[in-house]
N, C-alpha and C positions, 0 to 999 in steps of 0.2 A: 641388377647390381654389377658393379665393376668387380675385377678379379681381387681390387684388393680390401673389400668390403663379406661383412657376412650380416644376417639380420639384423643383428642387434648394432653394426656401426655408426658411428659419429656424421654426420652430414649438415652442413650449411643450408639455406632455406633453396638454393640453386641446386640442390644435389651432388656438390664435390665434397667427397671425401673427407675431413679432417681427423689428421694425422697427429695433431700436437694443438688442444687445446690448454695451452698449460702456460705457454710461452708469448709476448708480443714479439714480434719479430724486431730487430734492434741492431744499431750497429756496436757489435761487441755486445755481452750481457750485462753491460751495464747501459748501453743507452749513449744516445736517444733511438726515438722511438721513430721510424719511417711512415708517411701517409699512407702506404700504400697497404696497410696491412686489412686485405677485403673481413677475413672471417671474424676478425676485430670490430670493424665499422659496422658489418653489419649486426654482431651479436649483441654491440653497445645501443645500437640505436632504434634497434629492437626493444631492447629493453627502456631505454627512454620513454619507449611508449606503448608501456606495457596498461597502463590505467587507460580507460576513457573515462573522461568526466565524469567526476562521481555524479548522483543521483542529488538533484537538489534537495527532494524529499524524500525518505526510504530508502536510504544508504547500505545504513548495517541492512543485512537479510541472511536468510537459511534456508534452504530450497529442498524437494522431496520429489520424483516421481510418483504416479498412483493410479489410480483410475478410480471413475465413478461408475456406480450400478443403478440402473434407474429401477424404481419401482412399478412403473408403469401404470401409477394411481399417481392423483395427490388428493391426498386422506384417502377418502373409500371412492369418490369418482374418478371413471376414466380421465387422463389427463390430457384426452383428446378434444375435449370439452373446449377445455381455455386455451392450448397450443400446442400448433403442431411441430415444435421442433422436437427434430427425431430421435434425437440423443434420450427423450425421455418416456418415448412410447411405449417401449416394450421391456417387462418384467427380465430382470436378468441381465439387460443390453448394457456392455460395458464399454466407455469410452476413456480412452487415456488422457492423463492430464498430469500436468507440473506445478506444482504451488509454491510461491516466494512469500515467508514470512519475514517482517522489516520492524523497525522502527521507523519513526518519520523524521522527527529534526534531527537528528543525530548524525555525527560523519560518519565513515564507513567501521570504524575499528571500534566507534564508541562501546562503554558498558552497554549490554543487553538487560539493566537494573535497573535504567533511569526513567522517571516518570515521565509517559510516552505513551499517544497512541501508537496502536501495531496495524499494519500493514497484513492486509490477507485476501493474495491476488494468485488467481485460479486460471487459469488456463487449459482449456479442455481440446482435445484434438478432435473433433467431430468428422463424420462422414462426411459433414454440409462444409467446411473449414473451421477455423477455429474462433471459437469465444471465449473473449477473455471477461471474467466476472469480477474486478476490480474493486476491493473493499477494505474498510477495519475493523477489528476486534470489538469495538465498539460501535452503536448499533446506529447512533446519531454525528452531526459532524457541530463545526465552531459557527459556522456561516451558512447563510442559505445561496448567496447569489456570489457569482461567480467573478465577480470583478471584484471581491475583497480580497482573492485568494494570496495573490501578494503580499498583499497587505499582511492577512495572516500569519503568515511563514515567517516571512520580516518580523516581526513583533516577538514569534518565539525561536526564531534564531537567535545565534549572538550580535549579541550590540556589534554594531560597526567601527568603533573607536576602541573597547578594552576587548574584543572577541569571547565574550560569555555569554550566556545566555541568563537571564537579569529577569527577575517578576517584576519587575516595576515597570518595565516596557510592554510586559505580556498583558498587565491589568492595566496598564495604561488605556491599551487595544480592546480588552475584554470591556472595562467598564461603558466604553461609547459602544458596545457592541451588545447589547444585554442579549442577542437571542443566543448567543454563545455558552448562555448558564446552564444550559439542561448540561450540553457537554462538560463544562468545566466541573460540573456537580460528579459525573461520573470519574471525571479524569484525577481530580485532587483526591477520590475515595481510595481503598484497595482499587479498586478496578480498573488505576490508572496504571499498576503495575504487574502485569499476568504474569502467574509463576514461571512460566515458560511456554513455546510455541502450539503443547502438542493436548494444552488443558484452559484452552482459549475459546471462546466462540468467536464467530468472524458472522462479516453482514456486507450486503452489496450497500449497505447506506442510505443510496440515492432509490428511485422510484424508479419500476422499468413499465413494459407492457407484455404481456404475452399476446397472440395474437393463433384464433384457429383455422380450420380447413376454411371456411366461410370468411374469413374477412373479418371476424367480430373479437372486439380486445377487454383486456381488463389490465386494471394495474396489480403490477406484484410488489411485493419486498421480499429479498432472499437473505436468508439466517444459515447460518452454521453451528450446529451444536454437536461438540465433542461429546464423542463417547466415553471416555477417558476420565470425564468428569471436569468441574471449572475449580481451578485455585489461583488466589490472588495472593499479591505482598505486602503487609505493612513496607511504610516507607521506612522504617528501623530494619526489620528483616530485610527488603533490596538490600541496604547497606551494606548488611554483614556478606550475604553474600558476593557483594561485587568485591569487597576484602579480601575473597577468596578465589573468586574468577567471573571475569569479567566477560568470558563468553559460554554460559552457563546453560543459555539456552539453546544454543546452536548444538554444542555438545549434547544436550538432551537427544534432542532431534534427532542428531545424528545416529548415535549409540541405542537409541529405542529401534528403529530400524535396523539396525546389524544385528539389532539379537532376534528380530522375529516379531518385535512388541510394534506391530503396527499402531499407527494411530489412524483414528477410525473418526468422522463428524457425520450427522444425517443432516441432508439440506434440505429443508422446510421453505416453504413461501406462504406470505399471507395473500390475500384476494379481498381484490376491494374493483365495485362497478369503473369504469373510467369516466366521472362525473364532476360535480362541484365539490359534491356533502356539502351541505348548508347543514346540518343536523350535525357536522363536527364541529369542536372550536377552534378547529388549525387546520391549515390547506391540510390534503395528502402527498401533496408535493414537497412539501418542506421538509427537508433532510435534518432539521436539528428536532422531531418531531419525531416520539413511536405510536405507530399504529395499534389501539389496545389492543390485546392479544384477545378479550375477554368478546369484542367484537368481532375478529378479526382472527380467527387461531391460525396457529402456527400446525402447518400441512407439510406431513412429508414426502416425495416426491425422491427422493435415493437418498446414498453412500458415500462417500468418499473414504477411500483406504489409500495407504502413502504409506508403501513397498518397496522400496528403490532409492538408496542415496545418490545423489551425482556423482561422475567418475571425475569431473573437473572442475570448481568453484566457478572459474572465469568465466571460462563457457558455456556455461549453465545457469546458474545462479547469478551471476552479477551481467550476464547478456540479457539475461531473460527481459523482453519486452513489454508489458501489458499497456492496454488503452478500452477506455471504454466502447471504443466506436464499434467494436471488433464483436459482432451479434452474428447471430445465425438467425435462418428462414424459421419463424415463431418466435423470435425475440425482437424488441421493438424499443424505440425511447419512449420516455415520456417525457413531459414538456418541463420538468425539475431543472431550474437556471441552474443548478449548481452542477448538474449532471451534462448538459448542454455545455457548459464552459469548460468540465475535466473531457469532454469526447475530444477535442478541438486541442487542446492542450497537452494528451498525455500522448498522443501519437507524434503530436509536434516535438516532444522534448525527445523522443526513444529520435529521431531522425537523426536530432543535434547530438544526442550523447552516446549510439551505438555506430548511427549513420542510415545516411539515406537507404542501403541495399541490407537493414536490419530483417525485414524480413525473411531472407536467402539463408535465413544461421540456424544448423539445425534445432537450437532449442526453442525458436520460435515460428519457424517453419510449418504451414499444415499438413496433414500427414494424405494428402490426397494431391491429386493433380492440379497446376496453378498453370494460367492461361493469360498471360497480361501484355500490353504493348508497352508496361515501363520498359526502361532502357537507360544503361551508363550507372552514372553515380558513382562515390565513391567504393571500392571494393564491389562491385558488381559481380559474383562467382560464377553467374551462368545467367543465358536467355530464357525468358519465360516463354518462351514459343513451342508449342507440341506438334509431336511429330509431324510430317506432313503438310505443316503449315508454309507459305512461301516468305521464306527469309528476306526477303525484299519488302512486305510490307508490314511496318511498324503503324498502324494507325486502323480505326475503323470510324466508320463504316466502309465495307470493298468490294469489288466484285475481282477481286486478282486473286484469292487464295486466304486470304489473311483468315485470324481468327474472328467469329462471330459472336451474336450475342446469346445467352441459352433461353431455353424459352419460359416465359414468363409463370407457369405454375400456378401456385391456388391465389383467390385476389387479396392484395393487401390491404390494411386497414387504412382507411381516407377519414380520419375526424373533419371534422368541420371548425375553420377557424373565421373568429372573427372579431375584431376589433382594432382600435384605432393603437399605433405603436407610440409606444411611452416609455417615460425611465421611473417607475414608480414600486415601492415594495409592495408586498401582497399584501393582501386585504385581511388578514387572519392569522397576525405574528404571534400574540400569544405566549411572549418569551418569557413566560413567570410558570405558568401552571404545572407544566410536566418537571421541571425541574425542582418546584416545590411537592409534587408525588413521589419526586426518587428521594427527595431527602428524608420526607416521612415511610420509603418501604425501606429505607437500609436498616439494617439489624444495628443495634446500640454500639457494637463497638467501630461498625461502619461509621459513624455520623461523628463517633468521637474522634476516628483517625482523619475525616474532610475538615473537618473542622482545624485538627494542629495542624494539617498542612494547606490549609487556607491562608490559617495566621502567620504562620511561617514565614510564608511567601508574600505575604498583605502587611508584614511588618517593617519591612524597610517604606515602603511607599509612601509617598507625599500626600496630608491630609485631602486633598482634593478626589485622588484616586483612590483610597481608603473609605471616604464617605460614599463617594457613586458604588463601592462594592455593595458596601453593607446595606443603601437604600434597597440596590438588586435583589440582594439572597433577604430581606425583610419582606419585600413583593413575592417574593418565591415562598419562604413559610416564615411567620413572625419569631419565632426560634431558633430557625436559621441565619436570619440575621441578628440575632440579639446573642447568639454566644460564639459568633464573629468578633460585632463590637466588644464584647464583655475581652476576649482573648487579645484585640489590638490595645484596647484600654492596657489592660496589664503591664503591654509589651510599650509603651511610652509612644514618643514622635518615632517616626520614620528617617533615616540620616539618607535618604535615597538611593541608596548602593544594594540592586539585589540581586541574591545568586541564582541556583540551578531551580528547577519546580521541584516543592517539596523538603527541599533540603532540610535540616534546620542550624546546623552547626559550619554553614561552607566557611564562613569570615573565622570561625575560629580555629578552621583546618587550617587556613593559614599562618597564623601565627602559632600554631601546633608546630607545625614543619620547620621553622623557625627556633623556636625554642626547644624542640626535642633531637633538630638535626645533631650528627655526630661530627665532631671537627675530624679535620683529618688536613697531613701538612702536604705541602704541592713535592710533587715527583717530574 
């Protein structure tokens, strides 16, 4: 420090002093204003660019320090069996991790009320580097293959011309989409709206593999279930609540952890051979698809406890990185197109919207040594070269000093491919059956509340998109379609104009606002 500074002084991003943040500098105090005023320019254009591009999907979030404890089983067998990633070997072994809970279509400030899948993306610091377990609240997704994912976004964004988000565009997409029903069955229920972050279950979605000391794999799916217990929202109750605050769940989150009230989930994986199943009636790959548990149970394998708020949103929470590509030694893809197209895509986007040298930022940084011959890029904060390495060479293979490759460890798993390359769906879509299961396990006052907010949202729409609904949820359970119909019957023709998911009174919030505003004369 200079002599005319003490800790706690004022300083510019250069380290000079400021002595008079208060004032631009001016000829006379009234102005104008001189170019030359540095602490000025730079604190304004600092702040210009204080956002990075919001998240296209998974805006709002609420983030949590924590760590996980492995059990070092999954169920009563060693967990050595099925993979050796280490993080899960041993009883007690704790590994730190950061979890970002989001919405998906929504901007960054949107209500935390609105019917929405939720975002539940896990980041674990392992000895090996980090993995990131990238999933949603909900257990299945809209799509199976990876080139509609635009497509989907678009559809439940907002329209491009009035900037809302409109059901008659969503079931536009939905109706040519039917394998979209199991989800839309879950998402129009309570289920589409979790009470808040910390009485949710989370799911990786997609299929992975585990992979053990031997070379030999299985498929997993990984679940989340709070300890805490699960509660959902009628869509009347959101309401009221977002009436009252509109960041309800963050606040949860927050405030449960400052008092001590950890929230706690066990993560469970199911196991299934790495094969065809001909004996299913749905690939195992298909992500709008659950694995029956009653085959298939749910095995627990740890903990997750979330300890720790973050000391700074930005830098934590809204940097926070995750992609699915990002696995450790025992963890493995499997050949799920929808999984295959988010690996490819979610590192590409963190590049565009944090930056190329996202990595390098302590919150998504791994917590062990990193050895790489990247180089530059924007904000680049340091070389990845360890100690001793020669600075001169950025490249391998070398015989001059440079870094090497480590050695290759236990063998990985080599399935055997074969076939000729095509553009063809699977063989085993199946988009009625599961869907028509969820609608006969919901409890009565479940099926009563998909049901209003089916019609809700299915009532403005054009008979064409209204009919393809109802053929859908009639192949799904003939009761489900029938008190569809019965509900749009009521509700008349469709004038094509639709609001938010769910809603039921948006069009007459409007003219609420209107007729209930207060006049008031101009000042």
């Amino acid at each position: 420090m200079t002599e005319r500074e003490t800790g706690q002084s004022l300083t510019d991003r250069q380290g000079h002093p400021i002595a008079d943040n208060q004032n631009l500098r001016t000829v006379g105090n009234r102005g104008p204003t001189t170019l030359e005023n540095y602490h000025f320019l730079e604190k304004i254009t600092h702040f210009d660019r204080e956002r990075t591009p919001e998240r296209v999907v998974h805006a709002r979030g609420a983030g949590a320090h924590g760590y996980f404890e492995a059990y070092g089983k999954v169920g009563e067998e060693p967990i050595a069996k099925y993979t050796r990633a280490k993080l899960f070997q041993e009883a007690g072994q704790r590994t730190p991790l950061f979890v970002r809970f989001s919405s998906v279509i929504h901007g960054g400030h949107s209500p935390e009320t609105l019917r929405d899948p939720r975002g539940f993306a896990v980041k674990f610091y392992t000895e090996d580097g980090n993995w990131d377990l990238v999933g949603n609240n909900l257990k299945v997704f809209f799509i199976r293959d990876a080139m509609k994912f635009p497509d989907l976004v678009h559809a439940f964004k907002p329209d491009p011309v009035t900037n809302r988000q409109d059901t008659v565009r969503i079931f536009d997409f939905v109706s040519n989409s039917p394998e979209a029903l199991h989800m839309v069955t879950f998402l129009f229920s309570p289920w589409g709206i979790p009470a808040n972050y910390r009485q949710m279950q989370g799911s990786g979605v997609n299929t992975y593999k585990w992979v053990n000391s031997e070379g030999q794999a299985v498929l997993v799916k990984y679940h989340w279930e709070p300890k805490q217990g699960i509660k959902n929202l009628t869509q009347a109750e959101a309401e009221s609540v977002q009436g009252k605050n509109f960041n309800h769940a963050t606040q949860d989150l927050y405030e449960a952890i400052e008092r001590g009230d950890y929230p706690e989930w066990e993560l469970c994986v199911q196991i299934m051979s790495d094969d065809y199943h001909p004996e299913l009636s749905f690939d195992p790959l298909d992500p709008t698809k659950l694995w029956p548990p009653e085959q298939f149970p749910f095995l627990p394998v740890g903990r997750m406890v979330l300890n720790r708020n973050p000391q700074n949103y930005f830098a934590e929470v809204e940097q926070a990185a995750f992609g699915t590509g990002a696995l450790v030694d025992g963890l493995d893809f499997s050949d799920d197109k929808l999984l295959q197209g988010r690996t490819f895509s979610y590192s590409d986007t963190q590049r565009y919207r944090v930056g190329s040298n996202y990595l390098q930022l302590p919150i998504n940084a791994p917590k062990k040594r990193v050895a790489t011959n990247q180089r530059d890029g924007q904000m680049a904060l340091f070389v990845d070269s360890p100690p001793g390495s020669n600075p001169h060479v950025n490249y391998e293979p070398t015989s001059l000093g440079g870094i090497v490759e480590a050695d290759r460890g236990d063998p990985e798993y080599t399935p055997r491919i074969e076939g000729n390359l095509v553009r063809e769906p699977i063989d085993r879509p199946n988009n009625y059956e599961q869907a028509g299961d969820r609608f006969r396990m919901f409890e009565d006052w479940e099926r009563e509340e998909l049901i209003a907010n089916l019609v809700n949202a299915l009532a403005p729409a054009p008979e064409v998109v209204r009919s393809k609904m109802v053929e859908h949820f009639t192949k799904c359970d003939p009761e489900y379609g029938r008190r569809v119909k019965e509900g749009l019957d009521a509700r008349g023709p469709g004038d094509g104009t639709g609001g938010p998911m769910g809603a039921a009174k948006a069009a007459r919030a409007v003219l609420e606002a209107e007729r209930d505003g207060h006049s008031a004369s101009p000042y």
